[in-house]
LUMROVO-530803 format. One record per residue (C-alpha): x, y, z; residue in one letter. Coordinates in nm, 2 decimals. Example, Ala and Ser with C-alpha at 12.3 -4.5 7.8 and 13.67 -1.06 7.14 Angstrom:
! residues 2
<atom xx="1.23" yy="-0.45" zz="0.78" res="A"/>
<atom xx="1.37" yy="-0.11" zz="0.71" res="S"/>
This chain:
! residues 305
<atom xx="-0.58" yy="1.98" zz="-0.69" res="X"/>
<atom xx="-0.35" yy="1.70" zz="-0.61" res="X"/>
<atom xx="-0.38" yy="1.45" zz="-0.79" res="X"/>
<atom xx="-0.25" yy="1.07" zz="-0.72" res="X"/>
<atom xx="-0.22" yy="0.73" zz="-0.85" res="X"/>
<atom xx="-0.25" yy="0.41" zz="-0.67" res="X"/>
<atom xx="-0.22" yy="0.11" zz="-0.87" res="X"/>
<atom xx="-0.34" yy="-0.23" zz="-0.66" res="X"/>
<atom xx="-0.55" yy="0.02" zz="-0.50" res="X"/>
<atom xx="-0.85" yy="-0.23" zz="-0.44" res="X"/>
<atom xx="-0.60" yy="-0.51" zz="-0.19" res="X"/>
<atom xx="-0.55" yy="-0.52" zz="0.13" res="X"/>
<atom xx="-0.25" yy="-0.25" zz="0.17" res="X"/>
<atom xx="-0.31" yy="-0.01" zz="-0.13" res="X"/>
<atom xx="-0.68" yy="-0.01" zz="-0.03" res="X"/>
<atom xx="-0.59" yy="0.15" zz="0.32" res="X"/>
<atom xx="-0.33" yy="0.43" zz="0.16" res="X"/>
<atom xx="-0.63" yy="0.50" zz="-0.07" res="X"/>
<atom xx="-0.85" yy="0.57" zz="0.24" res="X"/>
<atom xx="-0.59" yy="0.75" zz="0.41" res="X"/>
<atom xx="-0.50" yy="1.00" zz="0.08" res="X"/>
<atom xx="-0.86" yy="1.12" zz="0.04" res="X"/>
<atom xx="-0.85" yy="1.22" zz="0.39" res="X"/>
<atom xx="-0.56" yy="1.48" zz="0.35" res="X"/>
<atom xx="-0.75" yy="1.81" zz="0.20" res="X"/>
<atom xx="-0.69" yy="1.87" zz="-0.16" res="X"/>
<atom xx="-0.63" yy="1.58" zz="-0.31" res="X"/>
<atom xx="-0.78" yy="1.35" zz="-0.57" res="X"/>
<atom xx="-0.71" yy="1.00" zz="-0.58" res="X"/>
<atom xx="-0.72" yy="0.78" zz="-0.89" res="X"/>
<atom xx="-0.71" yy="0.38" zz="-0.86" res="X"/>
<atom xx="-0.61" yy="0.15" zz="-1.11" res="X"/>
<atom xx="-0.63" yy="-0.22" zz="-1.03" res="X"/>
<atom xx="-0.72" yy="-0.56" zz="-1.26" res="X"/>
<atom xx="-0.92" yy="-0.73" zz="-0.94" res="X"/>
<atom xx="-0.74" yy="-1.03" zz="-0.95" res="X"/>
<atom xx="-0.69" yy="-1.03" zz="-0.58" res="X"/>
<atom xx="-0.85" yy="-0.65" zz="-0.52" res="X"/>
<atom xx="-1.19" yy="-0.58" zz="-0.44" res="X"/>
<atom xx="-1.38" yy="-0.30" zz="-0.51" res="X"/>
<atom xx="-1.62" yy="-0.32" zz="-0.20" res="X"/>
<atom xx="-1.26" yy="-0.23" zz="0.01" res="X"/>
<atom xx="-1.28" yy="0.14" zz="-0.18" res="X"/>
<atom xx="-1.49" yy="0.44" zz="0.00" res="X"/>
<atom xx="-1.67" yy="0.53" zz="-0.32" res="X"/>
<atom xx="-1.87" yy="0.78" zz="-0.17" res="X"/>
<atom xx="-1.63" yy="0.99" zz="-0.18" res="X"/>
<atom xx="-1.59" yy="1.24" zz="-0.49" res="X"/>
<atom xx="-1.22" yy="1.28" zz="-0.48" res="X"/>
<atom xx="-1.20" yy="0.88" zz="-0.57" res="X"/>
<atom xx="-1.17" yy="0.83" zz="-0.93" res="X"/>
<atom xx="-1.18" yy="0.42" zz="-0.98" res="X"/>
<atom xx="-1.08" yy="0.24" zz="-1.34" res="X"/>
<atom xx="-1.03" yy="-0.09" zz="-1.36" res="X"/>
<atom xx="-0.71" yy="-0.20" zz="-1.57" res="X"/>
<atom xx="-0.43" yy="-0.41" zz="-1.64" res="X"/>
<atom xx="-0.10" yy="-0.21" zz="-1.59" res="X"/>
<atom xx="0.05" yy="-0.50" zz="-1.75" res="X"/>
<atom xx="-0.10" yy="-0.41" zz="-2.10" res="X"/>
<atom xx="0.03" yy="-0.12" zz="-2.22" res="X"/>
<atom xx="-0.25" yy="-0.02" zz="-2.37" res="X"/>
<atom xx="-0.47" yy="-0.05" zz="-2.10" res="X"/>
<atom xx="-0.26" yy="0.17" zz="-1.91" res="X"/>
<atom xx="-0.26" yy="0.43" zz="-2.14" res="X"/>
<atom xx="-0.61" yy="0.44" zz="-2.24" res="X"/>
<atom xx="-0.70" yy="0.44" zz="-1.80" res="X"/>
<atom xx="-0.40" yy="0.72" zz="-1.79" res="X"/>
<atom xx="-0.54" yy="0.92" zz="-2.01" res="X"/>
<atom xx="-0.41" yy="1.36" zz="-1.98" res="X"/>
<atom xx="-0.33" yy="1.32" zz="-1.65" res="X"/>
<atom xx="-0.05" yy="1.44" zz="-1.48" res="X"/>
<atom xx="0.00" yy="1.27" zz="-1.13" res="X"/>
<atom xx="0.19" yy="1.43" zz="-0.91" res="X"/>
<atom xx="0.25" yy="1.10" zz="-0.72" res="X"/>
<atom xx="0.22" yy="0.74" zz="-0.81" res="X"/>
<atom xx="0.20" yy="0.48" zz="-0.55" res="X"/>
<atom xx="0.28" yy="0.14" zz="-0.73" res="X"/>
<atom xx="0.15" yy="-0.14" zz="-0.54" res="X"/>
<atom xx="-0.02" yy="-0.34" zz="-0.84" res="X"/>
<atom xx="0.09" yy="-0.70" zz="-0.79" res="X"/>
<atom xx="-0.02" yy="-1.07" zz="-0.79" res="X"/>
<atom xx="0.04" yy="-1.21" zz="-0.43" res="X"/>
<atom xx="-0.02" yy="-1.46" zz="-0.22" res="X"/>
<atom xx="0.25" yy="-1.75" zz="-0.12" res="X"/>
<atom xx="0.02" yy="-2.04" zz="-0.31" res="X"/>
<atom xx="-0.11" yy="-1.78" zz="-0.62" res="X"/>
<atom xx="0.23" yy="-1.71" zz="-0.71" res="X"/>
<atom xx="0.39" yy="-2.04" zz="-0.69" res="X"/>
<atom xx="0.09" yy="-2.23" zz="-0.87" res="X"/>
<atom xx="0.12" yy="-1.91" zz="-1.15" res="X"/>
<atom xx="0.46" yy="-1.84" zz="-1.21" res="X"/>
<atom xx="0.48" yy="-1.70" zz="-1.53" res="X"/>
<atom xx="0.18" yy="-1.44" zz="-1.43" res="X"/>
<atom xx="0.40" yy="-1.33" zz="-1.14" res="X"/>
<atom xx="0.70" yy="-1.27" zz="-1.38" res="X"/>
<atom xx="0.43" yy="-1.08" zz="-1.61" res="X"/>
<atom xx="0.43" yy="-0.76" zz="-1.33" res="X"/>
<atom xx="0.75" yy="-0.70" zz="-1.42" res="X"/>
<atom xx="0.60" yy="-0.54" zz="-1.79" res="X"/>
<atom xx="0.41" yy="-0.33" zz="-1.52" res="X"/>
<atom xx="0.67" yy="-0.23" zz="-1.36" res="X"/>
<atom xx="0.80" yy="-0.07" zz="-1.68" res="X"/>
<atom xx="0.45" yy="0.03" zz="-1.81" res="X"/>
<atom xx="0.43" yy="0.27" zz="-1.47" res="X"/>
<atom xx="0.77" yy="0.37" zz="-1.54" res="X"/>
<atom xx="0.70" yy="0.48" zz="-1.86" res="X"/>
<atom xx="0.41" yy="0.65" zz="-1.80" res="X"/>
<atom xx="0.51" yy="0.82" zz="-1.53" res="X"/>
<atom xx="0.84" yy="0.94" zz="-1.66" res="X"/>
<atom xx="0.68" yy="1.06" zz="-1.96" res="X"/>
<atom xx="0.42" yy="1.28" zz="-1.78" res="X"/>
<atom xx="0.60" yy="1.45" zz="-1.57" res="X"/>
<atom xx="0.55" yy="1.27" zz="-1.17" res="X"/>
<atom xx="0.72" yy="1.40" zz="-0.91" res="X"/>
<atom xx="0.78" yy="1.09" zz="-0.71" res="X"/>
<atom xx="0.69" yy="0.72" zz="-0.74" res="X"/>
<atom xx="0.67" yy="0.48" zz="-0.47" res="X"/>
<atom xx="0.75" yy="0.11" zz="-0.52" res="X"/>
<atom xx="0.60" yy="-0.18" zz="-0.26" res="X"/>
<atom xx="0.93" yy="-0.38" zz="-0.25" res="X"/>
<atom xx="0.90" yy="-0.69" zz="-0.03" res="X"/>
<atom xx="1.12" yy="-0.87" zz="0.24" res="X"/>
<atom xx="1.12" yy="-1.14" zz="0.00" res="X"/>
<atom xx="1.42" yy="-0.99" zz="-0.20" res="X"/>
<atom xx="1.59" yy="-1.07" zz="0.10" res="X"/>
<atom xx="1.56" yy="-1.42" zz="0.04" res="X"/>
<atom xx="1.65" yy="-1.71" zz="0.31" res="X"/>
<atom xx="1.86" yy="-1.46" zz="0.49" res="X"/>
<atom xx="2.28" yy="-1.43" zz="0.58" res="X"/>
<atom xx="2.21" yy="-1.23" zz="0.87" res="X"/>
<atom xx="1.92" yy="-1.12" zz="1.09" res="X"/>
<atom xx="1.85" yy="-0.85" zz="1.12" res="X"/>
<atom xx="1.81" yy="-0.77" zz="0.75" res="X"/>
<atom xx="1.94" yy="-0.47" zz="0.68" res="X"/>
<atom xx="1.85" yy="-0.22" zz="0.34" res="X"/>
<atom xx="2.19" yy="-0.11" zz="0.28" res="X"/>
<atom xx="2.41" yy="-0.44" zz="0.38" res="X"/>
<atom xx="2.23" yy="-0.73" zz="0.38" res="X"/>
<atom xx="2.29" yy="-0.94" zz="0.04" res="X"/>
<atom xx="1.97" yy="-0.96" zz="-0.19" res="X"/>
<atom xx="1.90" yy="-1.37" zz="-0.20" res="X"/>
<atom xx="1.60" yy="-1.38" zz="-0.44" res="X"/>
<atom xx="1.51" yy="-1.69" zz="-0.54" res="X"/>
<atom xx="1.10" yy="-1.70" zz="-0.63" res="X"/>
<atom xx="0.97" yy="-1.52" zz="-0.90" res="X"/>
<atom xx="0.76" yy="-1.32" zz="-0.67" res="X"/>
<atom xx="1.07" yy="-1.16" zz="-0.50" res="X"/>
<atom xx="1.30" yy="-1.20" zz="-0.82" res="X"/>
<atom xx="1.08" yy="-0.91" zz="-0.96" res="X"/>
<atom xx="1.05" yy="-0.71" zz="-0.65" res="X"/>
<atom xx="1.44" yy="-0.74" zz="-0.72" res="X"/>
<atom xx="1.41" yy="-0.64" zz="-1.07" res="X"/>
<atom xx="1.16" yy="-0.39" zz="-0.98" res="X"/>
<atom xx="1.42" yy="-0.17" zz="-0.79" res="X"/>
<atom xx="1.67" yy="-0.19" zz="-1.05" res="X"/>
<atom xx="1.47" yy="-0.02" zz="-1.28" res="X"/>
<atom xx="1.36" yy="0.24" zz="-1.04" res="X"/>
<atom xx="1.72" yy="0.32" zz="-0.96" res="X"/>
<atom xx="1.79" yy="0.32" zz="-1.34" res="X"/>
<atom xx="1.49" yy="0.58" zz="-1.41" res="X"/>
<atom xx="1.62" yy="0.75" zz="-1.20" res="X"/>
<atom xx="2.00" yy="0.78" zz="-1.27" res="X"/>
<atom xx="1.89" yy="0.82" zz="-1.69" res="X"/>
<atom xx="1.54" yy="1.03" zz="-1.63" res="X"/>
<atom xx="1.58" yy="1.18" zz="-1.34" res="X"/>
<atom xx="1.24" yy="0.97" zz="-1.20" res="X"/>
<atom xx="1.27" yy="1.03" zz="-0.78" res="X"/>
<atom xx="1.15" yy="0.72" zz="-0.62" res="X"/>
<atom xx="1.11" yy="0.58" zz="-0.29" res="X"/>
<atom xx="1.10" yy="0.18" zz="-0.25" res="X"/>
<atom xx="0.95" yy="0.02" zz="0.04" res="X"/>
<atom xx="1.07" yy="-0.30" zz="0.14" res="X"/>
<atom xx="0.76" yy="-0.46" zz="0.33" res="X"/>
<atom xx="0.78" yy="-0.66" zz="0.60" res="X"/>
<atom xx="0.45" yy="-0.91" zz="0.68" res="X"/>
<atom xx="0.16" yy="-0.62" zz="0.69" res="X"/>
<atom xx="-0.19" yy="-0.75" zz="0.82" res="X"/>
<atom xx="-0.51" yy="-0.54" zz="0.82" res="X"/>
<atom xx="-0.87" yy="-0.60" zz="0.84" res="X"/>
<atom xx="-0.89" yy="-0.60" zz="0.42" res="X"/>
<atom xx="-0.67" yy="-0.86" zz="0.36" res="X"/>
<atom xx="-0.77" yy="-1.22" zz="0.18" res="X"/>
<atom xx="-0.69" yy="-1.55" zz="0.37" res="X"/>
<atom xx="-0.41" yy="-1.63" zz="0.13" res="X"/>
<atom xx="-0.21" yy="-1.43" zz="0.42" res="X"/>
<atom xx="-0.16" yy="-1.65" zz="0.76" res="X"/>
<atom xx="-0.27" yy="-1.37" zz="0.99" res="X"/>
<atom xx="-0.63" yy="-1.35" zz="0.82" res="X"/>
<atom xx="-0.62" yy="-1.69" zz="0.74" res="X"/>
<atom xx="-0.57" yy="-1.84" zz="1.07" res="X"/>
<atom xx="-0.84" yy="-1.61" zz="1.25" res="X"/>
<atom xx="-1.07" yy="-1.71" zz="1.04" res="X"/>
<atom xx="-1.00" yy="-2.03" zz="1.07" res="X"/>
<atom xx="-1.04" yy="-2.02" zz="1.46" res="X"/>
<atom xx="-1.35" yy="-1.83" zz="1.44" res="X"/>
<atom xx="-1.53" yy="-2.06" zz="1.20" res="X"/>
<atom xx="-1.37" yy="-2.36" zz="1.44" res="X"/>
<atom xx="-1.20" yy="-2.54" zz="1.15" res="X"/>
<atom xx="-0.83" yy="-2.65" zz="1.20" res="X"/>
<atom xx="-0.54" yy="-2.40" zz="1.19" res="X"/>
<atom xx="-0.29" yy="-2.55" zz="0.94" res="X"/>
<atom xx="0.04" yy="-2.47" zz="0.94" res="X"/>
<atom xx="0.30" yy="-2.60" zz="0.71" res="X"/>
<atom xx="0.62" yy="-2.75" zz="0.80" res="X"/>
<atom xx="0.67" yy="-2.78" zz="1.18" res="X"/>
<atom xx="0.58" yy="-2.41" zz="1.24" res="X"/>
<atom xx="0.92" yy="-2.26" zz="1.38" res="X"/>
<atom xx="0.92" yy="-2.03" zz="1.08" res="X"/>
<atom xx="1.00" yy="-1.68" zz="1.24" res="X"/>
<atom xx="0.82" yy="-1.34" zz="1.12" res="X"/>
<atom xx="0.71" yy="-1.00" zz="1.24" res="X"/>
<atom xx="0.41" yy="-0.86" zz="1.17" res="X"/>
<atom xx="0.31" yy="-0.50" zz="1.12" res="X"/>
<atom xx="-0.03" yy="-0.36" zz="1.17" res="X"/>
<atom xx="-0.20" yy="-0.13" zz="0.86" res="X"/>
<atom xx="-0.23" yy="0.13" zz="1.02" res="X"/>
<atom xx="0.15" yy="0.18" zz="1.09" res="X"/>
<atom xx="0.20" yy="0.10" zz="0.78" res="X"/>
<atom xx="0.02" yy="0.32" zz="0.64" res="X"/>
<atom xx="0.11" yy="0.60" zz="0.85" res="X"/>
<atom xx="0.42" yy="0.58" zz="0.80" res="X"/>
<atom xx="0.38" yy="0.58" zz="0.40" res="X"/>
<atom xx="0.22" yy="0.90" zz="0.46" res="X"/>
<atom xx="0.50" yy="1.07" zz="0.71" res="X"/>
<atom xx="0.74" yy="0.99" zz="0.43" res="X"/>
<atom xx="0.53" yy="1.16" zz="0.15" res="X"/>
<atom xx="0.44" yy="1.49" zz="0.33" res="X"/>
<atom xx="0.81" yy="1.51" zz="0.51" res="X"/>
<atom xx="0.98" yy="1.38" zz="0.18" res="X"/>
<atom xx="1.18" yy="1.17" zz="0.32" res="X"/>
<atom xx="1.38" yy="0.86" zz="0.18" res="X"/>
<atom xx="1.40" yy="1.05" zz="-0.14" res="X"/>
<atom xx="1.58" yy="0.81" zz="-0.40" res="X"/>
<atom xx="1.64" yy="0.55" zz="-0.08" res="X"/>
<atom xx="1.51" yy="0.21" zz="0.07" res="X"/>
<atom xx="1.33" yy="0.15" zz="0.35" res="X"/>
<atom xx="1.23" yy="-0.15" zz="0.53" res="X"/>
<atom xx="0.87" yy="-0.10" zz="0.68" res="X"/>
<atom xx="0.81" yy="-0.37" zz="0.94" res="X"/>
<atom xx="0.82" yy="-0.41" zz="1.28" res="X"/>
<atom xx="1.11" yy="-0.56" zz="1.51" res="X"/>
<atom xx="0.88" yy="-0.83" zz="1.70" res="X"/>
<atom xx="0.89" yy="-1.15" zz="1.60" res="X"/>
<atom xx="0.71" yy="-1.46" zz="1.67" res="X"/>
<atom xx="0.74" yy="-1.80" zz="1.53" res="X"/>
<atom xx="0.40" yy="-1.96" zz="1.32" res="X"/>
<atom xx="0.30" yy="-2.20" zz="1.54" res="X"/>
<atom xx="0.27" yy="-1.93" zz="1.85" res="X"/>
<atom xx="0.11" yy="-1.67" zz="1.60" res="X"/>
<atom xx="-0.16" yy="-2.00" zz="1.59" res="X"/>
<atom xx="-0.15" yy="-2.04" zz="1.98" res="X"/>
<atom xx="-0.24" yy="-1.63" zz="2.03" res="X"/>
<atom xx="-0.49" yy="-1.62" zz="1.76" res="X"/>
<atom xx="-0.61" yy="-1.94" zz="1.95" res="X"/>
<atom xx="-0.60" yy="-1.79" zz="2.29" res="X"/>
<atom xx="-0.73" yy="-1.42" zz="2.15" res="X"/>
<atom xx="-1.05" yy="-1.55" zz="2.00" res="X"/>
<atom xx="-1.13" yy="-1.83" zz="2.22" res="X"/>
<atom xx="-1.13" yy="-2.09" zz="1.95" res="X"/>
<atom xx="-1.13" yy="-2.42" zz="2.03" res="X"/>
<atom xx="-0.98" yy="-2.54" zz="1.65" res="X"/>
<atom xx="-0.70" yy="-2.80" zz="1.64" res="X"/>
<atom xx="-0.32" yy="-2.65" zz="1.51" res="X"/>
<atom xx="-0.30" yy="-2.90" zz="1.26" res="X"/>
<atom xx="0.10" yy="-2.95" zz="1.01" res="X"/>
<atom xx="0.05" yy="-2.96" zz="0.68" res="X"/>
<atom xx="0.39" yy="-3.08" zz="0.47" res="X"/>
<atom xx="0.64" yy="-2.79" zz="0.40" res="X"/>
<atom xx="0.56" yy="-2.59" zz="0.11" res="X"/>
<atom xx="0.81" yy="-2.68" zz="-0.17" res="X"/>
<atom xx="0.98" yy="-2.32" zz="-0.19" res="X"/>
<atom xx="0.92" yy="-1.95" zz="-0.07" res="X"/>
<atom xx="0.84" yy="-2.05" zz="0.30" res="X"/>
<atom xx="1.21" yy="-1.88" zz="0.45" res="X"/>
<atom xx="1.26" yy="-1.96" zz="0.77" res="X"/>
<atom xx="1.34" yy="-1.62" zz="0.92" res="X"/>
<atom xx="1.22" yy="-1.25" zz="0.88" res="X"/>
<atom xx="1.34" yy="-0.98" zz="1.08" res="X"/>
<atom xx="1.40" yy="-0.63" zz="0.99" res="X"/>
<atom xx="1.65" yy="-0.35" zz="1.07" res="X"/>
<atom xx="1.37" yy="-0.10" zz="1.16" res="X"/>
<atom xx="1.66" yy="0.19" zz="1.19" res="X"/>
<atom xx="1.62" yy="0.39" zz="0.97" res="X"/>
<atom xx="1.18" yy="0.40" zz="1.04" res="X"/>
<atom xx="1.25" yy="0.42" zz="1.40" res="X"/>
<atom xx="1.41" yy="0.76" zz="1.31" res="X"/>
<atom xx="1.07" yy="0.90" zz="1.23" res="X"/>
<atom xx="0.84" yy="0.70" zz="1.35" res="X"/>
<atom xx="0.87" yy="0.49" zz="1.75" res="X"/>
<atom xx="0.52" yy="0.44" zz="1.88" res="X"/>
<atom xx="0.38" yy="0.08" zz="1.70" res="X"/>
<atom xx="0.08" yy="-0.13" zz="1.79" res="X"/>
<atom xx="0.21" yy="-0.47" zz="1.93" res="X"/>
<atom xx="0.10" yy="-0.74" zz="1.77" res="X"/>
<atom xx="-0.14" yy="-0.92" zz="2.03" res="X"/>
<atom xx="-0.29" yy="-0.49" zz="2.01" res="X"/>
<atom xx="-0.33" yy="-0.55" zz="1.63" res="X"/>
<atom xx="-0.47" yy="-0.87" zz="1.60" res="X"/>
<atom xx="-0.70" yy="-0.82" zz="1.91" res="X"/>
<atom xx="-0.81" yy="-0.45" zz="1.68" res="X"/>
<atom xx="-0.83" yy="-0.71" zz="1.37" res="X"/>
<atom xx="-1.04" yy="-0.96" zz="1.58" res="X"/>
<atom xx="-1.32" yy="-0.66" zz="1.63" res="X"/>
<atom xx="-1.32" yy="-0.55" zz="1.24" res="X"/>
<atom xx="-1.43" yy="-0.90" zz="1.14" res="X"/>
């Protein structure tokens, strides 16, 4: 049997993949997550082909002792600490998941995996020189330790690679919103706030520009690439080419759930809030077209809650 390895299985992104791997036929999945930010209640443990530890790819030894014989034939590594406030109040712990990054490497190297995937963010893209950002030309503009070891994080993929012959795939994620996600995120965070009537706060004067991409394509997507092996020792941005500024992501979560909460602006946030995001979707779009709009998504999000 198959067998694969999700670490940050238990959040909001890995949690789906998980869902989504135990549904293909012959394969067991293995999760490793701390549950700093994961939670364990967003795993389908009735199923047999779930294998669940909880550990600290950080510590080496952890790692090791959760590894155990295994051979995995794939590694998903989306272990992490997120969250824009989390990793600005906890910057040294963010700049931690870089021993992680080398503790997967390692390991996986060592055993024998076939191919690892790496969640890479937008955020290596920094405040960006052009729009839209592209994988292959657009300068790298890190500045936050959050996407300085995303940044890092590819290096040493592409280094395994070139020295131990490690294949990789690293996805560059654009904003992804699904029905598992905490309210550290704005999507999840503002409809909850409208539901429960409180104030959506936004910080700065809101004409901050993202996209947002639903789970589910994400997700999907992932799994095109693994079966059809594509992007073999490549980047890819996942994300999706719509964007909207913050303030009328508040107005539509407004106007989708009826709220009748206040927008509310809270002072800019010192550092990490960029004022654009937009990705060059070309190389996706040459596999995948068909995408759920947004107001789709949020209105599908809106009936999960």
């Amino acid at each position: 049997m198959e067998k694969i390895l999700v670490t940050g299985g238990a959040g909001n992104i890995g949690s789906s993949l998980v869902k989504a791997l135990l549904k293909r036929k012959g394969s067991s999945v293995y999760v490793f997550d701390s549950l700093l930010t994961g939670k364990k209640e967003n795993l389908p443990f009735k199923n047999s082909n779930l294998i669940f530890k909880e550990c600290n790819i950080n510590n080496i030894t952890e790692l090791e002792s959760a590894w155990e014989d295994n051979i995995f034939d794939f590694v998903f590594h989306y272990a992490a600490l997120v969250g824009v406030s989390r990793t600005q109040l906890n910057p040294l712990a963010v700049l931690n998941d870089v021993d992680g990054i080398k503790n997967i490497l390692k390991m996986s190297s060592a055993t024998g995996t076939k191919r690892i995937f790496f969640s890479s963010s937008s955020e290596v893209y920094g405040e960006p020189v052009e729009i839209p950002q592209n994988e292959d030309t657009t300068p790298l503009n890190s500045r936050i330790p959050y996407a300085i070891v995303k940044n890092i994080g590819e290096a040493f993929f592409k280094a395994y690679q070139k020295e131990n012959g490690l294949d990789y795939t690293i996805l560059r994620f654009f904003n992804t919103y699904g029905p598992n996600q905490n309210n550290d995120f704005v999507v999840t965070r503002f409809i909850e706030q409208a539901i429960t009537g409180e104030d959506l706060t936004i910080y700065g004067d809101g004409q901050q520009s993202r996209s947002f991409l639903y789970i589910d394509d994400n997700v999907d997507f992932t799994l095109q690439i693994l079966d059809e092996s594509l992007f073999i020792n490549d980047v890819v941005n996942v994300g999706s080419e719509e964007v909207i500024s913050i303030k009328d992501l508040a107005e539509l979560i407004k106007k989708l759930t009826e709220s009748k909460s206040n927008i509310v602006h809270l002072p800019p946030l010192e550092d990490g809030d960029m004022f654009r995001r937009k990705p060059d979707i070309s190389k996706m779009k040459k596999h995948r077209t068909d995408f759920f709009k947004l107001e789709e998504g949020i209105r599908k999000l809106i009936s999960k809650i």
